[in-house]
DOVO-585902 format. One record per residue (C-alpha): y, z, x; residue in three letters; residue number from 1. Coordinates in steps of 0.1 Angstrom, whole numbers, padded with zeros to 4 digits, always signed. Example, Ala and Ser with C-alpha at 12.3 -4.5 7.8 and 13.67 -1.06 7.14 Angstrom:
<rs>
<r c2="-0045" c3="+0078" c1="+0123" rest="ALA" nr="1"/>
<r c2="-0011" c3="+0071" c1="+0137" rest="SER" nr="2"/>
</rs>
This chain:
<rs>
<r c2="+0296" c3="-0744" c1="+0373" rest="UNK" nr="1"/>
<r c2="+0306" c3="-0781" c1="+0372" rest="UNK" nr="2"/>
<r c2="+0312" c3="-0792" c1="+0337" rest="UNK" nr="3"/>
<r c2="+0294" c3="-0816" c1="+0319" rest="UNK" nr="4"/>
<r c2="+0312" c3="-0848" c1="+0323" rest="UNK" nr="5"/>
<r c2="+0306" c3="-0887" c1="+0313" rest="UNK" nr="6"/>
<r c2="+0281" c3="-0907" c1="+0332" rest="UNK" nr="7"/>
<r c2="+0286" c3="-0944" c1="+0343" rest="UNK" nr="8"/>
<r c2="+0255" c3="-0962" c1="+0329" rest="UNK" nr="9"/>
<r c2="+0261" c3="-0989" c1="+0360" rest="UNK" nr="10"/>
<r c2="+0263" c3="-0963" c1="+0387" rest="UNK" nr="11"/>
<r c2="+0248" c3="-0933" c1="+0370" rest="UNK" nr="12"/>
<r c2="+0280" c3="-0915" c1="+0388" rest="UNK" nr="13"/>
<r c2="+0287" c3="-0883" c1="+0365" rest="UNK" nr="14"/>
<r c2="+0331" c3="-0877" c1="+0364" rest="UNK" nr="15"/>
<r c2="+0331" c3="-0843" c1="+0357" rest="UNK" nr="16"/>
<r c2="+0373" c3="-0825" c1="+0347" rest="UNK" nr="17"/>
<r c2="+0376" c3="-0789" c1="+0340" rest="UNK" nr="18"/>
<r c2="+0407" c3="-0772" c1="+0323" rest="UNK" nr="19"/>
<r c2="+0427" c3="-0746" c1="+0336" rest="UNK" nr="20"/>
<r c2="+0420" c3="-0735" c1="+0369" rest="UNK" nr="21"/>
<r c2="+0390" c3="-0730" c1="+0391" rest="UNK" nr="22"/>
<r c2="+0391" c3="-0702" c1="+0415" rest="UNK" nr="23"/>
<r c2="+0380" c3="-0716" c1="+0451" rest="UNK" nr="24"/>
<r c2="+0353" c3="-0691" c1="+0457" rest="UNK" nr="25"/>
<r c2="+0338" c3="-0708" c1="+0427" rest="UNK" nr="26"/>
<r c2="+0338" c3="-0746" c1="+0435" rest="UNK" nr="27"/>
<r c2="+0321" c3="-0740" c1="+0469" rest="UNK" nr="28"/>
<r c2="+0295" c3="-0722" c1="+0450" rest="UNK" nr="29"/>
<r c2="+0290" c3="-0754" c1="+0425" rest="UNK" nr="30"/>
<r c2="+0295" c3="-0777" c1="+0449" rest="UNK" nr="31"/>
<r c2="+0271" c3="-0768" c1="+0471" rest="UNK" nr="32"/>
<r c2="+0246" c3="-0762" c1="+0440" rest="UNK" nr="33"/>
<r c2="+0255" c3="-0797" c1="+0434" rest="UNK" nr="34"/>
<r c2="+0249" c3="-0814" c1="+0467" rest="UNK" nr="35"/>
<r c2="+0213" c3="-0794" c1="+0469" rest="UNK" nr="36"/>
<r c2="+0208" c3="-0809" c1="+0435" rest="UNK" nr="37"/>
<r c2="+0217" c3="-0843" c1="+0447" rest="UNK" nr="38"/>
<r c2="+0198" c3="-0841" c1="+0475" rest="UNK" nr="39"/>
<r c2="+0166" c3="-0830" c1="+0458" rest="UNK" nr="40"/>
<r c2="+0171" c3="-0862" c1="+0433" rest="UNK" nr="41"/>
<r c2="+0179" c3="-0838" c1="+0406" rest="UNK" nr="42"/>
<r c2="+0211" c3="-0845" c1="+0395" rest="UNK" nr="43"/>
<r c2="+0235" c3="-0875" c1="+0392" rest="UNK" nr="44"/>
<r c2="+0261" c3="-0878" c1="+0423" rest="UNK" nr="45"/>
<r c2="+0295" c3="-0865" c1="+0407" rest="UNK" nr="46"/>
<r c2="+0334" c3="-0866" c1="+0412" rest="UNK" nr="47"/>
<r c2="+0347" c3="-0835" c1="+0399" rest="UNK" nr="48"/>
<r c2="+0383" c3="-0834" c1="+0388" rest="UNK" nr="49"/>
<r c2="+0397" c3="-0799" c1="+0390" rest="UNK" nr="50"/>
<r c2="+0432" c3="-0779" c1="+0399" rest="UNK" nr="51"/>
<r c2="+0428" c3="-0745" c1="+0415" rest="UNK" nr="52"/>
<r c2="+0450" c3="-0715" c1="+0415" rest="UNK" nr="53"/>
<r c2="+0477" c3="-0710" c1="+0444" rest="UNK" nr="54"/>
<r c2="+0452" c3="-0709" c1="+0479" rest="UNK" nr="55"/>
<r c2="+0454" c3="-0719" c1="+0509" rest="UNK" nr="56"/>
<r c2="+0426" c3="-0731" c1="+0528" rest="UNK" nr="57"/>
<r c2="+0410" c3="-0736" c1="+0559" rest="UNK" nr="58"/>
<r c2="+0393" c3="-0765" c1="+0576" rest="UNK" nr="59"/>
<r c2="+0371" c3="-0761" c1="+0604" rest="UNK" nr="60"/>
<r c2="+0401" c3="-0773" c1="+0630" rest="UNK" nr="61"/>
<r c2="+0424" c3="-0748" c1="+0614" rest="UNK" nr="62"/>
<r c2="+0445" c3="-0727" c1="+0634" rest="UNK" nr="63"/>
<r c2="+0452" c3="-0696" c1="+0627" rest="UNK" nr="64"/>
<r c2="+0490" c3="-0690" c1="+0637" rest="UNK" nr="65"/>
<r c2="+0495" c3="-0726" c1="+0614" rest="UNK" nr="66"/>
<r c2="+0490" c3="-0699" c1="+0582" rest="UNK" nr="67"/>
<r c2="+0525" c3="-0689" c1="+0586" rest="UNK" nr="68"/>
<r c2="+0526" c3="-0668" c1="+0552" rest="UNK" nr="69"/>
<r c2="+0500" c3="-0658" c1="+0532" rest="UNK" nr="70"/>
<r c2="+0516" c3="-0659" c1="+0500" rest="UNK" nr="71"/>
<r c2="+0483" c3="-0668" c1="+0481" rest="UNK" nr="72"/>
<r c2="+0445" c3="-0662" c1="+0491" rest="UNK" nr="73"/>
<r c2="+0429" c3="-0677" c1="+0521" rest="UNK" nr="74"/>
<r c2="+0395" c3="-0693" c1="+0522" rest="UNK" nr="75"/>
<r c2="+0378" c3="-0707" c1="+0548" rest="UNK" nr="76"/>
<r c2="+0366" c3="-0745" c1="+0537" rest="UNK" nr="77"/>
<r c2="+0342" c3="-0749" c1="+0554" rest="UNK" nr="78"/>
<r c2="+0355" c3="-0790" c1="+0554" rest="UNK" nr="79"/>
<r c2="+0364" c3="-0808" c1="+0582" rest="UNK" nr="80"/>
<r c2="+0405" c3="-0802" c1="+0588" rest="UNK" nr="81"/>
<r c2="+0433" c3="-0774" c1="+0591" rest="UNK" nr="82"/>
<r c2="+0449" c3="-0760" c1="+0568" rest="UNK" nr="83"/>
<r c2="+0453" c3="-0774" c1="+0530" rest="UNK" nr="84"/>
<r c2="+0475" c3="-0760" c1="+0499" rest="UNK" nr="85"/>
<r c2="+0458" c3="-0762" c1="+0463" rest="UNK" nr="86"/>
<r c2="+0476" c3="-0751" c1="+0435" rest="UNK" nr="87"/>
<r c2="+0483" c3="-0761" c1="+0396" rest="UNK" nr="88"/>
<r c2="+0498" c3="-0799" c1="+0392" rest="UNK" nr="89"/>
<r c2="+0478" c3="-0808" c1="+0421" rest="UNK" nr="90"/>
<r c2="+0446" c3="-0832" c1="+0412" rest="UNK" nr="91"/>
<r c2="+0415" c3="-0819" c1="+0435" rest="UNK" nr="92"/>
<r c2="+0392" c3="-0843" c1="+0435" rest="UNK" nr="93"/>
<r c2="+0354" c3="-0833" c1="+0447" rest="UNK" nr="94"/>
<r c2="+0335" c3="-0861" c1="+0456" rest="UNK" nr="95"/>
<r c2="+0295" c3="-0854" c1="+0456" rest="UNK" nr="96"/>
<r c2="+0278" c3="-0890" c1="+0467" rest="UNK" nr="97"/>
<r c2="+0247" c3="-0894" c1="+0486" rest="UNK" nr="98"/>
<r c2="+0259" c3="-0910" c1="+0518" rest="UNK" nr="99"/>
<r c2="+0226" c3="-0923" c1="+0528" rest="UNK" nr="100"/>
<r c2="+0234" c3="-0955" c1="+0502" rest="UNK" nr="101"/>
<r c2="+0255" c3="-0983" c1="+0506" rest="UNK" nr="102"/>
<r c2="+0283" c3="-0975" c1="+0480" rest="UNK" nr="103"/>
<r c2="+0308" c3="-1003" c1="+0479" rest="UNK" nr="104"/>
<r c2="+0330" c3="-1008" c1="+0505" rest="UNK" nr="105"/>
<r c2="+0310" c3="-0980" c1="+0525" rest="UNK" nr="106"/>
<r c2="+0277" c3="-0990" c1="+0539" rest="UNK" nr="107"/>
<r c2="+0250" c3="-0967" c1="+0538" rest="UNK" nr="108"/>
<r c2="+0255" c3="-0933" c1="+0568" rest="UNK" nr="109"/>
<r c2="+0288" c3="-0946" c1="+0575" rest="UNK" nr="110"/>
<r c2="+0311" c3="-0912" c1="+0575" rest="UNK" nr="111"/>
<r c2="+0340" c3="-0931" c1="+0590" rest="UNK" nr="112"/>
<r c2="+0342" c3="-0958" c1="+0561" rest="UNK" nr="113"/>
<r c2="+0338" c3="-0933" c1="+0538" rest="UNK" nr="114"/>
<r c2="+0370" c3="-0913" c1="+0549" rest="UNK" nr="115"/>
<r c2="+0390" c3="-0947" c1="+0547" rest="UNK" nr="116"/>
<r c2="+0374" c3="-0956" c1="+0513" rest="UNK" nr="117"/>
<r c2="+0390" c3="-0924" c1="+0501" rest="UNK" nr="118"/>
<r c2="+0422" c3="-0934" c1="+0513" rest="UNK" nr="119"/>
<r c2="+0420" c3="-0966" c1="+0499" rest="UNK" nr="120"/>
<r c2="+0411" c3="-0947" c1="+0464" rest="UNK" nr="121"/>
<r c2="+0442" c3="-0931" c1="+0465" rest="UNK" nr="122"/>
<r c2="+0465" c3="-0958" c1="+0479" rest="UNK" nr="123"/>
<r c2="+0454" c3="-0978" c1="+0453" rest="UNK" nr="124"/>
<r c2="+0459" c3="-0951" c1="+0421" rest="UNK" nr="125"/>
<r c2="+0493" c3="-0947" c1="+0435" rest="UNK" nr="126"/>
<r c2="+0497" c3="-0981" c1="+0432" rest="UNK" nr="127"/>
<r c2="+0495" c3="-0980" c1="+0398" rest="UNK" nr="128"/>
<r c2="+0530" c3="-0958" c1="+0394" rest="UNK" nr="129"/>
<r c2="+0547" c3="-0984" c1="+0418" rest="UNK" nr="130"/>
<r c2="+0543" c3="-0955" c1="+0446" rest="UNK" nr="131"/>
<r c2="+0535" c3="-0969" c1="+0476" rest="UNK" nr="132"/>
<r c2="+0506" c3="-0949" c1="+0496" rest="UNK" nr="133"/>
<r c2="+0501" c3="-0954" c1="+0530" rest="UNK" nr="134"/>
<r c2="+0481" c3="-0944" c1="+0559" rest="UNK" nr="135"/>
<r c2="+0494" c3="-0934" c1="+0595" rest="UNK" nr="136"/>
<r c2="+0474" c3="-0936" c1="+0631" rest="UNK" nr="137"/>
<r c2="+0468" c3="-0904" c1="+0640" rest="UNK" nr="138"/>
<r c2="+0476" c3="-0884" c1="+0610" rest="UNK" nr="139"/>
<r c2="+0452" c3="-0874" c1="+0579" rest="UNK" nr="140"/>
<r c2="+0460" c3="-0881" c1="+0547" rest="UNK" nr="141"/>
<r c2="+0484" c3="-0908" c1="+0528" rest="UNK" nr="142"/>
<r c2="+0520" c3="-0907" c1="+0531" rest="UNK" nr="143"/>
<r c2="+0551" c3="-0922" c1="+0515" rest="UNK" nr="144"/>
<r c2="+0581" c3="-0935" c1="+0534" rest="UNK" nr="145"/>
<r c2="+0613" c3="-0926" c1="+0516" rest="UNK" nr="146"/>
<r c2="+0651" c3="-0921" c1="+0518" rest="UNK" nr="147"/>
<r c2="+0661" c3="-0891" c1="+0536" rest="UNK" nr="148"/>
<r c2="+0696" c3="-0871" c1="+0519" rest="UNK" nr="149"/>
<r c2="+0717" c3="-0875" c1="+0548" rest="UNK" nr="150"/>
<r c2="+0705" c3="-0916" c1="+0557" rest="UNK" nr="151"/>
<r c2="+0677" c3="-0931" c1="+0569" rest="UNK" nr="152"/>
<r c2="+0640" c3="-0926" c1="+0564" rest="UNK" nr="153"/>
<r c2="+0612" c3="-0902" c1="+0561" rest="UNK" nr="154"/>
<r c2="+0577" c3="-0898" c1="+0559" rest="UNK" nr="155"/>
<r c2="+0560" c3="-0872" c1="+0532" rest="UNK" nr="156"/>
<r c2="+0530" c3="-0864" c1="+0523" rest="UNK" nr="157"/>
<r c2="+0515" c3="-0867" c1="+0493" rest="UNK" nr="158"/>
<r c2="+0477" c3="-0868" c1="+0493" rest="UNK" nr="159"/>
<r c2="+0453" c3="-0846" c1="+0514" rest="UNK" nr="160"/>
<r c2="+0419" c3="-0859" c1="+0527" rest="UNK" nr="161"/>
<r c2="+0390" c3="-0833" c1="+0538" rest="UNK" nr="162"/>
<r c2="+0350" c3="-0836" c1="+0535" rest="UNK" nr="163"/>
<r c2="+0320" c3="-0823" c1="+0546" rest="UNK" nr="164"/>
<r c2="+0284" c3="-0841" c1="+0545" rest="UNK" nr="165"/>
<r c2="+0252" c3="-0821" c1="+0541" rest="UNK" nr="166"/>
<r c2="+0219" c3="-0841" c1="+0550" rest="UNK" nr="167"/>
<r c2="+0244" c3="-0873" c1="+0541" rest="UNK" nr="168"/>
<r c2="+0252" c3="-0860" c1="+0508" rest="UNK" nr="169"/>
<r c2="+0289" c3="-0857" c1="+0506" rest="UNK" nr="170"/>
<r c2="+0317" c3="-0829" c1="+0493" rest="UNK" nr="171"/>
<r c2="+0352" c3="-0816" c1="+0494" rest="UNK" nr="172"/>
<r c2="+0370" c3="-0846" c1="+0487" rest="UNK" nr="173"/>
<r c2="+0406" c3="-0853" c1="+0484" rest="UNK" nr="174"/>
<r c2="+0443" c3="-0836" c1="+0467" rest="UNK" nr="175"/>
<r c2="+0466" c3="-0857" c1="+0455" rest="UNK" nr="176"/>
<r c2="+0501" c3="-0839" c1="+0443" rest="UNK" nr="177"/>
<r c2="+0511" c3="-0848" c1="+0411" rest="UNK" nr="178"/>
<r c2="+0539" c3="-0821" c1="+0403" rest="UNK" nr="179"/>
<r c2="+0524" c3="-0787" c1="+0421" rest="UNK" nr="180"/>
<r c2="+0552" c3="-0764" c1="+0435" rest="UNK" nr="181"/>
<r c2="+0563" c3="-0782" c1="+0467" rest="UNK" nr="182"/>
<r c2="+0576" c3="-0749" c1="+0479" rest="UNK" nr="183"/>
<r c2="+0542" c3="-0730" c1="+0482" rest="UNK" nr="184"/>
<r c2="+0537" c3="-0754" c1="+0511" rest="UNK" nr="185"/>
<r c2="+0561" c3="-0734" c1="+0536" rest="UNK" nr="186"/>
<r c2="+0531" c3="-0708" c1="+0538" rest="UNK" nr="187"/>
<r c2="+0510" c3="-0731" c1="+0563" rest="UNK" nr="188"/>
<r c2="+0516" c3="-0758" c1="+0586" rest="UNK" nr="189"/>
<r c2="+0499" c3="-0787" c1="+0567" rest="UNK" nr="190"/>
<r c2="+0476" c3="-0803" c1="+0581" rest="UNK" nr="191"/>
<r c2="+0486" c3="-0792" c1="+0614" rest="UNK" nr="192"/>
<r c2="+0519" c3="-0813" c1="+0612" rest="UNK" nr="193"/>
<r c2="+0552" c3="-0795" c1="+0613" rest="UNK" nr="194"/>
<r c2="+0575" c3="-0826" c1="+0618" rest="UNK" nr="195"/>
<r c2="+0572" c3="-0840" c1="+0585" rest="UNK" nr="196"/>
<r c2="+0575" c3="-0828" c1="+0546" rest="UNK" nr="197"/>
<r c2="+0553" c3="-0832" c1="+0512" rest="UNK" nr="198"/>
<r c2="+0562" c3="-0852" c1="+0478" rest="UNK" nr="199"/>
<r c2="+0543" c3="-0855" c1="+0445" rest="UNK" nr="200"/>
<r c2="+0546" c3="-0876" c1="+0419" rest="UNK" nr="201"/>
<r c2="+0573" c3="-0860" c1="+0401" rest="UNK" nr="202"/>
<r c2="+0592" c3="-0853" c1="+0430" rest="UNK" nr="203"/>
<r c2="+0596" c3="-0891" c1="+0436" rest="UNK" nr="204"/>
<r c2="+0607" c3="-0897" c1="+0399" rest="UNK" nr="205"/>
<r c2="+0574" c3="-0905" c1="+0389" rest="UNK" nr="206"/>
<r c2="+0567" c3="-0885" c1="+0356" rest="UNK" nr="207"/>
<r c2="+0531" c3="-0893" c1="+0352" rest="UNK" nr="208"/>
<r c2="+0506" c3="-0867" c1="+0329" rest="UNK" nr="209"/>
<r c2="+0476" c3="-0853" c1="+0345" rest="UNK" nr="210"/>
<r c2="+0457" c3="-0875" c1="+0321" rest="UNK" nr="211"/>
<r c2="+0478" c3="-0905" c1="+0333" rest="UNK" nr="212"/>
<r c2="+0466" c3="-0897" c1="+0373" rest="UNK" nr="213"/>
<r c2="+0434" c3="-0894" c1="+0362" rest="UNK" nr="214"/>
<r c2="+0428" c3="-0925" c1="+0347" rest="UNK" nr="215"/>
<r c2="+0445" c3="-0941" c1="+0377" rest="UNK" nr="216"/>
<r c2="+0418" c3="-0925" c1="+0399" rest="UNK" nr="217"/>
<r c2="+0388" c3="-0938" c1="+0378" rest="UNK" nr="218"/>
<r c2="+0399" c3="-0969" c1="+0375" rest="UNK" nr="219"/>
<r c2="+0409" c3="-0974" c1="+0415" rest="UNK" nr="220"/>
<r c2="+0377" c3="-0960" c1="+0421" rest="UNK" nr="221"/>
<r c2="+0356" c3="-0987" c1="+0406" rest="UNK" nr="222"/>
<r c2="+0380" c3="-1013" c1="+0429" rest="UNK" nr="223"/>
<r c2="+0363" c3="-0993" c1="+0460" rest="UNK" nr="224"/>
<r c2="+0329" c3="-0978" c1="+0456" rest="UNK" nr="225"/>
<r c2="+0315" c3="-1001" c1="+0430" rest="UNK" nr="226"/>
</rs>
């Protein structure tokens, strides 16, 4: 189940965090009780902050030879995509909003500006630690450009972006690494992209708490869907 979480009188949007760790199996089952819910005008629309246990999943573009190891369980999503790491020191973020509304910056039915309003919510928390977030044609996600060890540049990644829309009522959502184990990465091919790495907050120096990230997020969220 999603936990009971604070609601914004404004928007009537419900942030919902759980402790410890949700097992994947689990958060498809309360999201989609969630999105039904949402859909039926029985529930407020939600943004559920969460970390799962080591998995790997599957979007519906994901290729099977891309799971190079399986180290950890494998799920298929059921999100747009390939294939995604969660793990603890990651923030998931699952975002539950009925799409058929204008919400900010996204007009109502408008899946496209919805996927770069997500991007912007995350560029703009990252922000906040001086981290510089930043999108790239052709690629998913947001990415940071840093020094390489032997000269020069390169690009890592260090959120995730994958959704699904039911009826116009949204889920899945986005990952944003704050300190998970960069090595249980090497088990798929990210996103479908071999030629380039992942970061996290703490692996750029950045020592922020989970709390910290979190109150990043709400607070860049108002900037972008209110």
């Amino acid at each position: 189940m999603i936990p009971p979480g604070s609601t914004d009188p404004v928007t009537n949007l419900e942030w919902a965090v759980s402790e410890g760790l949700t097992p994947y199996p689990a958060a498809l089952e309360a999201m989609q009780a969630r999105v039904a819910a949402i859909r039926a005008g029985e529930a407020p629309e939600c943004v559920w902050l969460l970390e799962h246990p080591p998995s790997y999943t599957a979007g519906t573009s994901a290729k099977p030879e891309e799971l190079v190891e399986r180290r950890f369980p494998a799920y298929a999503a059921g999100r747009g995509g390939q294939w995604t790491y969660h793990g603890p020191g990651q923030r998931t973020a699952y975002v539950m909003l009925d799409l058929a509304r204008p919400h900010g910056r996204v007009p109502a039915r408008d899946i496209r500006a919805y996927v770069h309003a997500l991007e912007e919510w995350m560029i703009r928390a990252l922000d906040r630690f001086n981290i510089r977030g930043e999108r790239r044609e052709g690629r998913v996600g947001i990415w940071v450009a840093r020094r390489a060890p032997g000269g020069g540049l390169r690009e890592d990644k260090i959120g995730a972006i994958g959704v699904r829309v039911t009826r116009w009522v949204s889920w899945h959502g986005i990952a944003l690494n704050l300190e998970p184990d960069l090595s249980h990465f090497s088990g798929i091919v990210p996103c479908g992209i071999r030629e380039h790495g992942v970061t996290s907050l703490h692996d750029l120096g950045v020592l922020a708490s989970m709390e910290e990230l979190d109150s990043a997020l709400m607070a860049a969220w108002a900037e972008v869907f209110q």
